[in-house]
DOSEBA-19827 format. One line per field, with one value per atom (N, C-alpha, C): residue in three letters; chain; x, z, y. Coordinates in steps of 0.02 Angstrom, whole numbers, padded with zeros to 5 digits, m for minus. Example, Ala and Ser with C-alpha at 12.3 -4.5 7.8 and 13.67 -1.06 7.14 Angstrom:
aa <- c(ALA,ALA,ALA,SER,SER,SER) $
ch <- c(A,A,A,A,A,A) $
x <- c(00660,00615,00660,00642,00684,00645) $
z <- c(00390,00390,00390,00354,00357,00394) $
y <- c(m00284,m00225,m00165,m00112,m00053,00002) $
END
This chain:
aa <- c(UNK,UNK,UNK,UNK,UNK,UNK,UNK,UNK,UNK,UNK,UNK,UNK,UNK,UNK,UNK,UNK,UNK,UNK,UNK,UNK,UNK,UNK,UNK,UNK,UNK,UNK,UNK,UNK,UNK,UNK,UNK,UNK,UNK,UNK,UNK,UNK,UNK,UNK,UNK,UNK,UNK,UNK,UNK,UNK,UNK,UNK,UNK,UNK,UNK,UNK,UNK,UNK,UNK,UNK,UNK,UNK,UNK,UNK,UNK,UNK,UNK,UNK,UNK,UNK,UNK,UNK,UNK,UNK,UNK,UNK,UNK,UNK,UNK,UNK,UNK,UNK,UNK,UNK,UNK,UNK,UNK,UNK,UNK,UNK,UNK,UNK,UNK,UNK,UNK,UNK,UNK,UNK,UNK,UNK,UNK,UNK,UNK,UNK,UNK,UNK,UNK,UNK,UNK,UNK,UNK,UNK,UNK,UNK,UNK,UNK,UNK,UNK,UNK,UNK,UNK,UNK,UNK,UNK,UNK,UNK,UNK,UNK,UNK,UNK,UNK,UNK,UNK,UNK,UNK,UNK,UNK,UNK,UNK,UNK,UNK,UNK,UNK,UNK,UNK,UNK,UNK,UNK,UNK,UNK,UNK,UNK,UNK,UNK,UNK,UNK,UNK,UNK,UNK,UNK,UNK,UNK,UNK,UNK,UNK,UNK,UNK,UNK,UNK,UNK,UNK,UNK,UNK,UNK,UNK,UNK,UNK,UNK,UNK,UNK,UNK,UNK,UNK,UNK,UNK,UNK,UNK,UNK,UNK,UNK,UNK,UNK,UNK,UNK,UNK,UNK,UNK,UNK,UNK,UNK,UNK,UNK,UNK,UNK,UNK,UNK,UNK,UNK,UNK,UNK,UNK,UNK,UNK,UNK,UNK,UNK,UNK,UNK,UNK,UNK,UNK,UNK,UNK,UNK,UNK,UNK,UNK,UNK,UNK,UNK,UNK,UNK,UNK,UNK,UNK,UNK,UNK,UNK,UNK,UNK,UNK,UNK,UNK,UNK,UNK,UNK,UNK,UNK,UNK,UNK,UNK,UNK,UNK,UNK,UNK,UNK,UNK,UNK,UNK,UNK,UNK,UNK,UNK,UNK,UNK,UNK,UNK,UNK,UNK,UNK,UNK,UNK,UNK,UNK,UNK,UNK,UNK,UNK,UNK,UNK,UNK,UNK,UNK,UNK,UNK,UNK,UNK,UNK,UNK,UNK,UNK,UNK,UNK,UNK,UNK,UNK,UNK,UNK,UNK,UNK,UNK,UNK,UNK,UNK,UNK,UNK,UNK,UNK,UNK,UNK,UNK,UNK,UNK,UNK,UNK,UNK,UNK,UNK,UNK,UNK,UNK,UNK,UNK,UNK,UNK,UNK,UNK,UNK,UNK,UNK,UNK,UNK,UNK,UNK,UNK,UNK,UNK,UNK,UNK,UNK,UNK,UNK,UNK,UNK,UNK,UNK,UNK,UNK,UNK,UNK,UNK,UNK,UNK,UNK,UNK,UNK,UNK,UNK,UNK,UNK,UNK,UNK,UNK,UNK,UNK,UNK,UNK,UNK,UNK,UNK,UNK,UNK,UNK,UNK,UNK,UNK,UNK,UNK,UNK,UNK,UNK,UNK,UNK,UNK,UNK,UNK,UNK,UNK,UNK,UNK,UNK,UNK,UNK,UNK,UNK,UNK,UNK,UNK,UNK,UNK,UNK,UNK,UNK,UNK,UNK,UNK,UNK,UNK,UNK,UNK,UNK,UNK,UNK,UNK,UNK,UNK,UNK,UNK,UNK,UNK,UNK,UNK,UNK,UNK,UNK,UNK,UNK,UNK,UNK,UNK,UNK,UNK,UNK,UNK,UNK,UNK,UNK,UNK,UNK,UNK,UNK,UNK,UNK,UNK,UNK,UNK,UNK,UNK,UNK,UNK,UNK,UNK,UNK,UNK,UNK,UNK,UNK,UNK,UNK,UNK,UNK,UNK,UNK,UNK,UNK,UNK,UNK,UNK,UNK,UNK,UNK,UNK,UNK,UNK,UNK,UNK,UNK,UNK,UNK,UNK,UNK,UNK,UNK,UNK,UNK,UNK,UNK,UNK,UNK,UNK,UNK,UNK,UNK,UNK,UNK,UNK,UNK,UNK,UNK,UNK,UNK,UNK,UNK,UNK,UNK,UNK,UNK,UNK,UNK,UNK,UNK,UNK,UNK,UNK,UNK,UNK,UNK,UNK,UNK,UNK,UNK,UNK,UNK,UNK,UNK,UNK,UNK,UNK,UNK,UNK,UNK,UNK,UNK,UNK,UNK,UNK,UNK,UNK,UNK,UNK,UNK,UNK,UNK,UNK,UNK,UNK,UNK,UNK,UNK,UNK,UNK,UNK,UNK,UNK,UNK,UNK,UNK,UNK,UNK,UNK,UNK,UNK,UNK,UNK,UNK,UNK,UNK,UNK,UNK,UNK,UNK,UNK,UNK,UNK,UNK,UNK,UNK,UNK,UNK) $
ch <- c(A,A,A,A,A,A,A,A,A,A,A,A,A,A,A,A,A,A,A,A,A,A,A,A,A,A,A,A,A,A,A,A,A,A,A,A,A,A,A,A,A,A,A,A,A,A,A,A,A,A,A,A,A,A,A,A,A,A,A,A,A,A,A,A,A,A,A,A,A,A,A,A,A,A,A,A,A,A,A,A,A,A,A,A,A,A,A,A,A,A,A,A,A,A,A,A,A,A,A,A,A,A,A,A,A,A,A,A,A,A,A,A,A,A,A,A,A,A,A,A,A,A,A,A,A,A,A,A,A,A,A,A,A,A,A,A,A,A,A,A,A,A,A,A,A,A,A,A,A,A,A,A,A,A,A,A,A,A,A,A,A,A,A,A,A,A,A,A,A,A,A,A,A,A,A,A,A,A,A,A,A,A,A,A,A,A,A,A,A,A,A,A,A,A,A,A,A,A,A,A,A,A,A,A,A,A,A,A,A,A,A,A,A,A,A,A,A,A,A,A,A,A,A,A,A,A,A,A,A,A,A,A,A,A,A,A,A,A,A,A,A,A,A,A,A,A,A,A,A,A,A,A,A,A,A,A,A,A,A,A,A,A,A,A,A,A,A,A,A,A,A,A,A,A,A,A,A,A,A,A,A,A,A,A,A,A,A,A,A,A,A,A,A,A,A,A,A,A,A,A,A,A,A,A,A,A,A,A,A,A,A,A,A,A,A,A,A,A,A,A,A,A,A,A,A,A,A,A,A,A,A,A,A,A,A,A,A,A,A,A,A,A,A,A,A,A,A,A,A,A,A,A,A,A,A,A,A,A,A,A,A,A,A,A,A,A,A,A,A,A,A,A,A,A,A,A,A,A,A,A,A,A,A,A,A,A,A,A,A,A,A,A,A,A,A,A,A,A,A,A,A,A,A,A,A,A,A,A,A,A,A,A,A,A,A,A,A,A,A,A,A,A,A,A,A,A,A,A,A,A,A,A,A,A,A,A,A,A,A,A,A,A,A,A,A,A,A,A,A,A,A,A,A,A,A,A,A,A,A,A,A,A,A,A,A,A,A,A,A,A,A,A,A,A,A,A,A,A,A,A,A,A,A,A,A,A,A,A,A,A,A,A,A,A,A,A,A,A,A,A,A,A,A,A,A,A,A,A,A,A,A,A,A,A,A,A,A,A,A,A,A,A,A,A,A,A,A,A,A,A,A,A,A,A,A,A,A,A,A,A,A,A,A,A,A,A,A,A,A,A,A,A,A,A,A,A,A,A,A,A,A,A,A,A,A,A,A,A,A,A,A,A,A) $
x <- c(m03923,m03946,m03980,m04021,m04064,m04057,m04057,m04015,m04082,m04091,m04140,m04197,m04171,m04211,m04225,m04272,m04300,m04260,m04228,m04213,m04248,m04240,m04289,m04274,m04324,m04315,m04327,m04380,m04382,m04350,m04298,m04297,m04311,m04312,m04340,m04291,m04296,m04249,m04221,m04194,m04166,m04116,m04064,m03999,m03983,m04029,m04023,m04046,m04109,m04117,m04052,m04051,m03960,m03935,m03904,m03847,m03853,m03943,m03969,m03965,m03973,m03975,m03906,m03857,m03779,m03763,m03768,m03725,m03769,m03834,m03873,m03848,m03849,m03766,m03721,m03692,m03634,m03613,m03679,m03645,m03712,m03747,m03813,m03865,m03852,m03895,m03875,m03927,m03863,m03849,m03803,m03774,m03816,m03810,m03854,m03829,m03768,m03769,m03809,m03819,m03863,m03942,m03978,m04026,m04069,m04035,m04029,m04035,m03966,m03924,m03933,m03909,m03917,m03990,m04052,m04094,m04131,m04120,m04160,m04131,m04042,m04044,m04032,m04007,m04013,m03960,m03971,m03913,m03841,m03852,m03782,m03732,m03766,m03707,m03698,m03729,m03712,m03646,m03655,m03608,m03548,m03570,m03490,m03441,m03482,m03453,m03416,m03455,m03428,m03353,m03377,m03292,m03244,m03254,m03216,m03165,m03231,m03162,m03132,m03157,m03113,m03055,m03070,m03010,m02971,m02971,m02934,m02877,m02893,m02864,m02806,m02807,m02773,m02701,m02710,m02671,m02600,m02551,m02470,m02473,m02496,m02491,m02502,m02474,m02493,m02550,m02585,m02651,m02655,m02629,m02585,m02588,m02556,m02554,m02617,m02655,m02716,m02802,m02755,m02817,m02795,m02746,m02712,m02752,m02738,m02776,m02829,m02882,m02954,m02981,m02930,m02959,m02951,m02900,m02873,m02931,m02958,m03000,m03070,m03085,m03150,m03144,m03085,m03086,m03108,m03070,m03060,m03141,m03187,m03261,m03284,m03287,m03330,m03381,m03360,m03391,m03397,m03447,m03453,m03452,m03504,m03502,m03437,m03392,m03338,m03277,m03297,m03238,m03256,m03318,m03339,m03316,m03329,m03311,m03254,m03220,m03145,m03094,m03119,m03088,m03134,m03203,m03225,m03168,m03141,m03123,m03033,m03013,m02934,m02946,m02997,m03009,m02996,m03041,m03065,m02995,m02985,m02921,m02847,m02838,m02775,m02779,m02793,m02789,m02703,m02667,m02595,m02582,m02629,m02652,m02698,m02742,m02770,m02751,m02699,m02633,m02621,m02606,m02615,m02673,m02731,m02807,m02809,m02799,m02801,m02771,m02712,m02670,m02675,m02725,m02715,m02722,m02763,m02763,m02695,m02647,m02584,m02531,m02558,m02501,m02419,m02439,m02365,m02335,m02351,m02316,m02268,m02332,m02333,m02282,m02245,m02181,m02202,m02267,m02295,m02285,m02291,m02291,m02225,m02212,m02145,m02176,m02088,m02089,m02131,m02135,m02166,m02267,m02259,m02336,m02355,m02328,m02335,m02343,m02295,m02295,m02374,m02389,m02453,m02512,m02489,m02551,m02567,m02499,m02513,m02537,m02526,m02571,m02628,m02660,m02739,m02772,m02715,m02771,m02765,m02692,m02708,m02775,m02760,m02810,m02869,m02895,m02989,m02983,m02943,m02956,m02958,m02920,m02906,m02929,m02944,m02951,m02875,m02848,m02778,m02715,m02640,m02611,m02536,m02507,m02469,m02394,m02340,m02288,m02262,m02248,m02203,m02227,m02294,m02316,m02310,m02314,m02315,m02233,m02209,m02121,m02104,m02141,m02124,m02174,m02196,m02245,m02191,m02190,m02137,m02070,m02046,m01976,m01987,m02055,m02054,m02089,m02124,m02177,m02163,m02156,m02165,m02231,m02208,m02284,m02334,m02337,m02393,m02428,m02391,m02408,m02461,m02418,m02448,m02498,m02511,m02587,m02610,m02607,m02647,m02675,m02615,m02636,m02692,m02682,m02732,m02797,m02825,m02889,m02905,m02863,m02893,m02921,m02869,m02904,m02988,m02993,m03041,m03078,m03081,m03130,m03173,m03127,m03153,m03192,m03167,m03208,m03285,m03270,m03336,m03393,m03349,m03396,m03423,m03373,m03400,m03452,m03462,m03494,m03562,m03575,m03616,m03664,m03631,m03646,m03677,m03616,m03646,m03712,m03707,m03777,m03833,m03830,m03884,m03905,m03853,m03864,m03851,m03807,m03790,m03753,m03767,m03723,m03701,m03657,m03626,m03678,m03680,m03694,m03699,m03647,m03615,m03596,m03545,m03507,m03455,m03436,m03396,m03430,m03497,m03528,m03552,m03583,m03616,m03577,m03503,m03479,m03452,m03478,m03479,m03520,m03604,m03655,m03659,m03689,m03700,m03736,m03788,m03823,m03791,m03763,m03729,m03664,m03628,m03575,m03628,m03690,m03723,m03748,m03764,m03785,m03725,m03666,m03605,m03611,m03606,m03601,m03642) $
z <- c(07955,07910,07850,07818,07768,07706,07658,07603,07601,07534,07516,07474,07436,07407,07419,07417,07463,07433,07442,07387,07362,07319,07271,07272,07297,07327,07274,07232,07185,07116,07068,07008,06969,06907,06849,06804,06755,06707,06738,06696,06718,06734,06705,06715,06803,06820,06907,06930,06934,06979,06991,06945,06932,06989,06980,07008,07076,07074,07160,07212,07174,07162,07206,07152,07163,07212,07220,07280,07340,07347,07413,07438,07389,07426,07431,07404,07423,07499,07503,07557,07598,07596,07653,07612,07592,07569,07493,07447,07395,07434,07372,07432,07409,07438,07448,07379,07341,07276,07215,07231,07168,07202,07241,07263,07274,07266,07268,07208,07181,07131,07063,07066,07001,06990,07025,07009,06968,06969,06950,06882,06882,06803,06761,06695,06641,06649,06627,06663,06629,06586,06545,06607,06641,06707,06755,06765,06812,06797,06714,06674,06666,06665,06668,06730,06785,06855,06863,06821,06821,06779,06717,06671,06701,06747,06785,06821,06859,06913,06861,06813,06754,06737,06713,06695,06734,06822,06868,06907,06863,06857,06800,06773,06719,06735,06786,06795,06827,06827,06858,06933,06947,07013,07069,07123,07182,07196,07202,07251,07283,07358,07414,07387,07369,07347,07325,07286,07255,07314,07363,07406,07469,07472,07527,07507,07426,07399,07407,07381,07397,07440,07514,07577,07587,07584,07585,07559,07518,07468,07483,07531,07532,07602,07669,07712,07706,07667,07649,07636,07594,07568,07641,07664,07712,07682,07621,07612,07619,07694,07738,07710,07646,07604,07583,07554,07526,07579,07616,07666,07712,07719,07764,07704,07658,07587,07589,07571,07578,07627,07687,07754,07758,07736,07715,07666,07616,07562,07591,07615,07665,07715,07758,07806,07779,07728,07689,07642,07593,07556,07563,07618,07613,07688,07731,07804,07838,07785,07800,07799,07751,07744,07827,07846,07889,07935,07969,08015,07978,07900,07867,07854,07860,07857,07919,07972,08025,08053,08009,08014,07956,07910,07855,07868,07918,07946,07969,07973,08033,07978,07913,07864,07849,07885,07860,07898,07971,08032,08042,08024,08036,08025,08052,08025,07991,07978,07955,07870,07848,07752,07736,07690,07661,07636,07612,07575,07510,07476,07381,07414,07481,07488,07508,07535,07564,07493,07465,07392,07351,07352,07326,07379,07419,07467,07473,07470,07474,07391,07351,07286,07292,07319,07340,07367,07435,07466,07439,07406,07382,07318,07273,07206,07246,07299,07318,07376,07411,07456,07375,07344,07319,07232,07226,07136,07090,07118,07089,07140,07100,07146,07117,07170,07183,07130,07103,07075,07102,07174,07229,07245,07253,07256,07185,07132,07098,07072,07103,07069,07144,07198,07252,07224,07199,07142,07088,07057,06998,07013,07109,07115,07124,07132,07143,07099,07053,06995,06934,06893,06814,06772,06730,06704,06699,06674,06675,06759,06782,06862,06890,06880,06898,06850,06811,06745,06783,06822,06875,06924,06971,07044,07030,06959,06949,06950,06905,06890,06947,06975,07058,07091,07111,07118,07095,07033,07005,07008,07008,06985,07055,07087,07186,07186,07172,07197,07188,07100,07072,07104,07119,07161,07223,07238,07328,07323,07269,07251,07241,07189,07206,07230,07305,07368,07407,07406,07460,07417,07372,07341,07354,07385,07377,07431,07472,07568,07570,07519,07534,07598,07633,07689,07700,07737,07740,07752,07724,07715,07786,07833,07876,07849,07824,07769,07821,07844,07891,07961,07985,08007,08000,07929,07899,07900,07898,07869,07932,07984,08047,08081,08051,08053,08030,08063,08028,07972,07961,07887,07843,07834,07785,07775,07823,07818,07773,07787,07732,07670,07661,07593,07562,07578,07537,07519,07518,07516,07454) $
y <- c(06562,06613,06581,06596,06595,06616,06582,06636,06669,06719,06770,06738,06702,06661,06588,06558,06497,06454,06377,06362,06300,06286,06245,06159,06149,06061,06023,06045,06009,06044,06021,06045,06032,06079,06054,06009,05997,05959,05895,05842,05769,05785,05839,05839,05870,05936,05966,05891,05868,05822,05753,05752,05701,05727,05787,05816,05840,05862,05849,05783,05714,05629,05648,05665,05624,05688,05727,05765,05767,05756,05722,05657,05605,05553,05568,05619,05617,05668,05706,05772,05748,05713,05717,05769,05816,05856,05901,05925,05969,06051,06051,06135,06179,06236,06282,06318,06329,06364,06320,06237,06204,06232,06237,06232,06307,06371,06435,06441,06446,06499,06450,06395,06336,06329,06323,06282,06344,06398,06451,06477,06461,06456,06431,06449,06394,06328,06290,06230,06237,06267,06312,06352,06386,06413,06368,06293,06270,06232,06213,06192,06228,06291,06320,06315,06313,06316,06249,06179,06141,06125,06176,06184,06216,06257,06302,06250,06208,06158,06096,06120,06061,06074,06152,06197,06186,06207,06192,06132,06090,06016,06028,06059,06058,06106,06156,06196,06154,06205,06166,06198,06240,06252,06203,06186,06105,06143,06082,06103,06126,06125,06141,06222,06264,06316,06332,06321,06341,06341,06280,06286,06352,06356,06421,06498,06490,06537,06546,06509,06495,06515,06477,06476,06575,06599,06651,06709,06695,06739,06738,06668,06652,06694,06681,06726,06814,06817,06901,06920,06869,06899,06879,06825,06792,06766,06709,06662,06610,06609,06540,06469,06483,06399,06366,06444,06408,06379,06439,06418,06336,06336,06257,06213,06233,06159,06160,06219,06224,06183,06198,06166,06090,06071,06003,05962,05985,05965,05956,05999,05987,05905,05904,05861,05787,05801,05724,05730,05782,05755,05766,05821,05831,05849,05829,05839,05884,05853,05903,05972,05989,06073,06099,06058,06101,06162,06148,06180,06245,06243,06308,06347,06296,06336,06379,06340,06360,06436,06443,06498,06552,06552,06589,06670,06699,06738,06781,06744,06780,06738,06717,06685,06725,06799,06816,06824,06820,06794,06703,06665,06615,06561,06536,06493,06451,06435,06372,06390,06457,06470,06496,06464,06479,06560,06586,06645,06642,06575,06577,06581,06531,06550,06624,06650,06733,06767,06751,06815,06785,06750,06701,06728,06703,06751,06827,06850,06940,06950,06931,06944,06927,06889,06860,06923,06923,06991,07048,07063,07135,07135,07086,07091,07074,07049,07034,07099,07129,07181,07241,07257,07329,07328,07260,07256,07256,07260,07312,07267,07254,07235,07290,07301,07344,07320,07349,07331,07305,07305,07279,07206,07204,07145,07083,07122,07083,07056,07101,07092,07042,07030,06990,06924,06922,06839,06820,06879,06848,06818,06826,06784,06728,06709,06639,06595,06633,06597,06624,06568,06583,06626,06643,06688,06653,06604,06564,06532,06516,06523,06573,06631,06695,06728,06675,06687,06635,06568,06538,06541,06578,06622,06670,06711,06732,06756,06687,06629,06606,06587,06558,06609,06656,06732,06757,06766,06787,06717,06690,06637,06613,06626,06611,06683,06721,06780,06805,06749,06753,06718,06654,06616,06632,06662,06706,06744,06776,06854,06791,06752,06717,06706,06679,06657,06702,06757,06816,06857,06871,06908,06873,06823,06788,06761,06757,06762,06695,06637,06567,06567,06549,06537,06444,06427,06360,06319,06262,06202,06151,06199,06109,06085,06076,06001,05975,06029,05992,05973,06005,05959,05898,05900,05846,05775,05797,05748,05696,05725,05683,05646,05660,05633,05578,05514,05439,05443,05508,05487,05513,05557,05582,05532,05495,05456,05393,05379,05309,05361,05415,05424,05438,05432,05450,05390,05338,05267,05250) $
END
């Protein structure tokens, strides 16, 4: 698929071409949200997207948890980019998660997620399916997370969603990353 708008090979400013430079070594190619959605605006929002995953470093929640979410939220929109980066980004850094990517779909069946990931997950889908999450749901988050936690689950929440919305307005579709990342050229421009 094609996004809607062509995307832009060449950019303007020193700072996009940089960031086109370093993530063309690093992924084989840049992704389709710098080359779309970034190159067209001011480098101030590309910057924020970048404070965003700064912010995200900073949080107490395990990763592990925060990417369940993600993956969870990016399912629910069907945002192909995030979800191939998502499951790219498990492969290469945390390959132990995959088995739960794999299952996020049937997560409240699944023997594979504890009870604290379920109550974490059913807040994902209720707040990106309904806007709104139910008392029940949220009094089933609060047995297992501190307030501040659940001011994280949050942010992950909203902040993925934003990014999805993104993507999909704009017809980004996946990258291949997890193709890419099996290809010999993309394995030498990481290099």
């Amino acid at each position: 698929m094609s996004p809607y708008l062509a995307p832009v090979d060449q950019p303007k400013g020193l700072r996009l071409k940089l960031l086109y430079w370093f993530l063309r070594r690093r992924f084989g190619t840049p992704p389709g949200w710098l080359t779309v959605w970034s190159a067209r605006m001011p480098l101030t929002y590309t910057s924020w997207m970048g404070k965003v995953y700064q912010l995200n470093k900073k949080l107490s929640l395990p990763q592990d948890t925060m990417a369940l979410i993600r993956a969870r939220v990016d399912g629910l929109n069907m945002c192909t980019w995030c979800m191939d980066a998502g499951r790219w980004y498990a492969i290469s850094n945390a390959p132990h998660i995959v088995p739960k990517l794999d299952a996020i779909d049937d997560y409240r069946a699944s023997p594979l997620f504890t009870e604290q990931e379920r109550a974490a997950l059913d807040f994902a889908t209720e707040l990106t399916e309904h806007r709104s999450v139910s008392p029940g749901t949220f009094a089933a988050l609060s047995r297992f997370y501190s307030e501040r936690e659940i001011c994280e689950i949050n942010w992950v929440v909203s902040t993925n969603n934003l990014f999805n919305l993104n993507n999909l307005g704009l017809g980004i579709a996946s990258d291949g990353l997890c193709e890419l990342s099996s290809r010999p050229q993309a394995t030498e421009a990481r290099r």
